[in-house]
C-alpha positions, -999 to +999 in steps of 0.1 A: +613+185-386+645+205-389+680+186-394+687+197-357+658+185-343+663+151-366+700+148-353+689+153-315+662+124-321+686+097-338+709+108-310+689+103-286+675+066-303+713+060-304+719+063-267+688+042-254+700+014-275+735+017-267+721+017-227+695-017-238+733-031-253+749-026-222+721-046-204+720-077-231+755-081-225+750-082-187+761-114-174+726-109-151+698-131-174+670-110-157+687-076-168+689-082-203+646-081-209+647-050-194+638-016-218+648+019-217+636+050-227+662+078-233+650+116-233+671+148-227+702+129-205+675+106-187+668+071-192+634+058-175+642+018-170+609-003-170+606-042-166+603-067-138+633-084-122+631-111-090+660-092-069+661-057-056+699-063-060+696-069-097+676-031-101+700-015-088+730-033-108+701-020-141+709+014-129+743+015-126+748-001-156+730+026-179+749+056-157+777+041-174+766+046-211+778+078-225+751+108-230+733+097-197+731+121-168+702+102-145+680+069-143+645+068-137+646+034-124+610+018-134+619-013-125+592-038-103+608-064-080+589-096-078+592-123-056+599-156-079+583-174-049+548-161-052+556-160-093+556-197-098+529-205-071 
């Protein structure tokens, strides 16, 4: 592994943690289990939330961290209804 390739890696760790941060800190309880994956300006979101509302908020919260150009938005909608049944 070459120092550049190193540098892009722990940049690139840096950034998906930075947009995971920005989603513990979100005042939305359902947003902060969420994960990300950060490669090459992209994140990939992945977890389940019980509002379509709440997915979208995920999304625009990450567009906001620094180094990300696009959202794969991974995230499943559930319907807490049929969840606790």
């Amino acid at each position: 592994m070459t120092i550049l390739s190193l540098q892009t890696t722990l940049d690139a760790e840096a950034i998906g943690q930075a947009a995971e941060r920005r989603l513990r800190e979100s005042p939305y309880y359902f947003l902060r289990a969420l994960r990300c994956r950060f490669d090459a300006g992209v994140v990939t979101l992945v977890g389940r939330v019980p509002h379509g509302q709440l997915k979208q908020f995920a999304e625009a919260i990450v567009l906001r961290v620094e180094g990300v150009h696009a959202v794969v938005n991974r995230v499943e909608v559930y319907d807490p209804q049929r969840a606790s049944a």
